[in-house]
GULO-564567 format. One line per 4 residues: number of its first residue (from 1); their letters; for each residue x, y, z of N, C-alpha, C. Coordinates in steps of 0.05 Angstrom, whole numbers, plus 5000, padded with zeros to 4 digits. Each point is the difference from the previous one (the first is absolute). Layout:
N
NUM = A = X/Y/Z/X/Y/Z/X/Y/Z | ...
//
This chain:
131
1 = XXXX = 0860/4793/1048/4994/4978/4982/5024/4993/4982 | 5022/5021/4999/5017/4993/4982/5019/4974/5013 | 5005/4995/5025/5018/4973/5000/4980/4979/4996 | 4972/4994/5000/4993/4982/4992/4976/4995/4978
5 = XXXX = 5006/4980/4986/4986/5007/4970/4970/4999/5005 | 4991/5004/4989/4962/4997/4992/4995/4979/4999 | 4972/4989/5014/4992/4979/4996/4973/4992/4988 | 5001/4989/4982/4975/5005/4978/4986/4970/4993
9 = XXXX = 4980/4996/4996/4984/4988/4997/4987/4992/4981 | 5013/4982/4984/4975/5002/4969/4995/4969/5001 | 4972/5007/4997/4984/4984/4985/4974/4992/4982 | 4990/4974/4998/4981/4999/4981/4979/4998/5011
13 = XXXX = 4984/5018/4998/4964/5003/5012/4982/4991/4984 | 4981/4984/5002/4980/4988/4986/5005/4974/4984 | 4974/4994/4984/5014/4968/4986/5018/5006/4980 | 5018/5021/4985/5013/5007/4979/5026/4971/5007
17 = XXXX = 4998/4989/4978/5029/4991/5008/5024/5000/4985 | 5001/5021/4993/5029/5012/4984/5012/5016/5015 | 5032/4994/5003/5011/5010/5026/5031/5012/4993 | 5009/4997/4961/5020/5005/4989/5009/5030/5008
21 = XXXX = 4979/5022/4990/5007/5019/5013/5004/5023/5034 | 4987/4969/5015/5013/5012/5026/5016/4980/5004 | 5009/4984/4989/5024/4992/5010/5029/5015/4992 | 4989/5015/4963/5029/5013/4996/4998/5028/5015
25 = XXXX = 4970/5011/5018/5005/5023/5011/5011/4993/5023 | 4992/4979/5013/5011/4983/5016/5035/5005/5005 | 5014/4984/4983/5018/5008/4996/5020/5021/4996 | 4987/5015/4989/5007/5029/4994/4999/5023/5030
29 = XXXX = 4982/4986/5017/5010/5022/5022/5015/4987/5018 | 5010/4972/4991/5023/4992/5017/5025/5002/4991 | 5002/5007/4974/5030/5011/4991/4994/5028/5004 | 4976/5011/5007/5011/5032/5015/5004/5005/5025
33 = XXXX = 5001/4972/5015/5005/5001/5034/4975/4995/5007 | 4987/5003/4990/4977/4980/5024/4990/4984/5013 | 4998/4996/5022/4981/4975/5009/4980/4987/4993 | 4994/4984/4983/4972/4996/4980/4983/4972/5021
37 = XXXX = 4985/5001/5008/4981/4969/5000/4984/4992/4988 | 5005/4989/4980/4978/4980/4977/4985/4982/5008 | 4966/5018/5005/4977/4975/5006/4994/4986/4993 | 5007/4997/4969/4986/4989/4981/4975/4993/4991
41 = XXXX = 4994/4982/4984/4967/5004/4973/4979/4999/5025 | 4979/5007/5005/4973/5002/4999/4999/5011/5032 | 5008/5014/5012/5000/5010/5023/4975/5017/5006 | 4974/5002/5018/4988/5012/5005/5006/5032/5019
45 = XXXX = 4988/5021/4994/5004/5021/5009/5003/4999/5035 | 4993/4985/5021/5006/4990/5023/5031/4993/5003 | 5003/4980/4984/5031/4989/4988/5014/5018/5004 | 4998/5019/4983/5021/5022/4993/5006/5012/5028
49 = XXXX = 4970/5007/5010/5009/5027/5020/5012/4979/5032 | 4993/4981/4996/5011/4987/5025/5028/4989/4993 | 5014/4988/4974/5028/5005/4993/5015/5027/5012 | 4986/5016/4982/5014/5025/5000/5007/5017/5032
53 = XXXX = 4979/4992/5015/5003/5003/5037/5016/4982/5007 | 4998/4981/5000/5017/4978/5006/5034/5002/4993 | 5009/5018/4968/5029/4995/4989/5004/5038/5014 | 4984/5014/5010/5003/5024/5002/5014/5014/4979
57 = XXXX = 4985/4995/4980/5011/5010/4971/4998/5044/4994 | 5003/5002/4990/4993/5031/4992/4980/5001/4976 | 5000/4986/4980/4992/4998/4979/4985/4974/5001 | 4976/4996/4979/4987/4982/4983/4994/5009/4971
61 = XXXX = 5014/4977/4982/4998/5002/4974/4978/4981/5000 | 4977/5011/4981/4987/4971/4991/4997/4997/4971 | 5000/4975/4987/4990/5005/4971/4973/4984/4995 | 4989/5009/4984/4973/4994/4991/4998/5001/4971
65 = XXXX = 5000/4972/4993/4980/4996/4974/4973/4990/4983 | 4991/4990/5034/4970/4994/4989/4981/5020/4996 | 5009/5022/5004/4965/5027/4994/4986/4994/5024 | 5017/4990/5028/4984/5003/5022/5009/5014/5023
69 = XXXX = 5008/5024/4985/5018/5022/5027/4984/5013/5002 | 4985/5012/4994/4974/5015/5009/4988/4989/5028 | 5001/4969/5005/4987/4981/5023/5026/5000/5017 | 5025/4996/4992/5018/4988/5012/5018/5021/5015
73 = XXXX = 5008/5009/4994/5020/5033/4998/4986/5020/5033 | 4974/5010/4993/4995/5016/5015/5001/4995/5038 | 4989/4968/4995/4997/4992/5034/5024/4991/5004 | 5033/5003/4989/5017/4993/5012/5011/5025/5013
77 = XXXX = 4995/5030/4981/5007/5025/5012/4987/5008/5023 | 4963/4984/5004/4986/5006/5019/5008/4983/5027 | 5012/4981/4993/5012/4980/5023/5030/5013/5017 | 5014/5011/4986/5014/5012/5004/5004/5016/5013
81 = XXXX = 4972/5023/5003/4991/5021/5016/4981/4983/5031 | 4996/4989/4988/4989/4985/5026/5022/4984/5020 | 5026/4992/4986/5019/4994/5028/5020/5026/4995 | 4990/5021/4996/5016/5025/5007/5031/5007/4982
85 = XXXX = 4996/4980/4977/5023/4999/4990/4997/5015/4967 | 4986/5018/5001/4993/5021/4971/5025/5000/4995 | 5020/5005/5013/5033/5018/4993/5018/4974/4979 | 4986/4972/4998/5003/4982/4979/4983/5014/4980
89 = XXXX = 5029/4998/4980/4985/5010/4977/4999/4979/4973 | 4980/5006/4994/4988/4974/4977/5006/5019/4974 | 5010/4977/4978/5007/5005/4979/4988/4975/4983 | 4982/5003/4973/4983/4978/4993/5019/5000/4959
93 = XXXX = 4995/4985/4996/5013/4994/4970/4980/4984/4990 | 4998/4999/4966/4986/4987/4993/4982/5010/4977 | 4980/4989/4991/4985/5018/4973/4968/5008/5014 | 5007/5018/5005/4977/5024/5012/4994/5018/4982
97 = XXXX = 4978/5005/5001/4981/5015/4984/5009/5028/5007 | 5003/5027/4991/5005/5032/5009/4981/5009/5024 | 4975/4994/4995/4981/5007/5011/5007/4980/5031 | 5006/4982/5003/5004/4976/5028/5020/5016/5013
101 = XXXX = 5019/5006/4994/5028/5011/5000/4990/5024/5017 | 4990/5019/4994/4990/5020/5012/4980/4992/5026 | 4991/4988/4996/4978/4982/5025/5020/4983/5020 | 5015/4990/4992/5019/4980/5016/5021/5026/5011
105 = XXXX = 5007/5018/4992/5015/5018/5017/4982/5019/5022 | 4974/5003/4991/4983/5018/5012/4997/4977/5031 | 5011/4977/4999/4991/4976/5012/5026/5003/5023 | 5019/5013/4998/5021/4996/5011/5029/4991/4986
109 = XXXX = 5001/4979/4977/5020/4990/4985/5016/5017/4983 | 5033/5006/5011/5003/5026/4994/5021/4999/4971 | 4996/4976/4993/5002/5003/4964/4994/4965/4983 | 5001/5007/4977/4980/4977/4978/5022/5003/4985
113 = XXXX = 5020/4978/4998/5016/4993/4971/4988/4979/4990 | 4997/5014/4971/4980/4980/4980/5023/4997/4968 | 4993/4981/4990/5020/4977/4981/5018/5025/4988 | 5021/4989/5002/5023/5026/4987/5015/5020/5021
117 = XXXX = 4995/4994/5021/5010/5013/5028/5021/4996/4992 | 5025/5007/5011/5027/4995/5003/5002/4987/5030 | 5016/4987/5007/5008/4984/5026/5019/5031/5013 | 5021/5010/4986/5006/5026/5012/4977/5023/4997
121 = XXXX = 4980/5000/4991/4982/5025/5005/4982/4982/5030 | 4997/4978/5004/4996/4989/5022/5007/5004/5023 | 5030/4995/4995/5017/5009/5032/5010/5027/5000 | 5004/5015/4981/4998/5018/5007/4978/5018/5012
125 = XXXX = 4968/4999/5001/4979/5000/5007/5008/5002/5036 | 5005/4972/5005/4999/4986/5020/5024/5009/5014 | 5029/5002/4992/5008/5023/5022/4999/5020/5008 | 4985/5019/4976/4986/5030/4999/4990/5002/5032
129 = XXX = 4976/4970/5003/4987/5005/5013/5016/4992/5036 | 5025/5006/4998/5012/4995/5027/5029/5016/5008 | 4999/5017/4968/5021/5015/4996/4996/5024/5031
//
């Protein structure tokens, strides 16, 4: 994996349409070498997982601010397992409750940066997971 970079996936799931902070996370994993594809605002959980097959990404970032990741979040990890592609790993941002956080990992989503994350506690996360 080291001659070629990561290819990651963020976008916006549900009707939230504030998109400032994945665009500067956005950004931020492309000044660390990454391959980023930006879905942009209101993408349904289908959306995502057929992007993300389609760009043969490694990663999906999503952010969520409407308080509808509980609905949204879980059937993209379950879609995922159903075209055999679990080894995409989902990473969700956003203002989640403690208690969701624990439910959304028990779900498959193998981390929750919530307001105050660092963009380097982000990618560093995310090459951990390819180190």
């Amino acid at each position: 994996m080291a001659d070629k970079p990561l290819r990651v996936l963020v976008g916006k799931i549900g009707l939230d349409g504030h998109d400032r902070g994945a665009k500067v996370v956005a950004q931020a994993l492309r000044d660390a070498g990454m391959e980023v594809i930006y879905t942009g605002l209101r993408q349904t959980p289908e959306q995502i997982v057929e992007t993300a097959l389609q760009e043969d990404v490694q990663v999906i970032g999503l952010s969520i601010l409407s308080g509808a990741h509980m609905q949204l979040i879980p059937p993209v990890v379950e879609m995922l397992r159903e075209h055999d592609s679990s080894d995409i790993i989902v990473v969700v941002g956003g203002i989640i409750p403690r208690e969701d956080i624990i439910y959304l990992k028990e779900q498959g989503v193998a981390e929750v940066f919530t307001p105050g994350s660092s963009t380097v506690d982000i990618i560093s996360f995310i090459k951990r997971k390819f180190d």
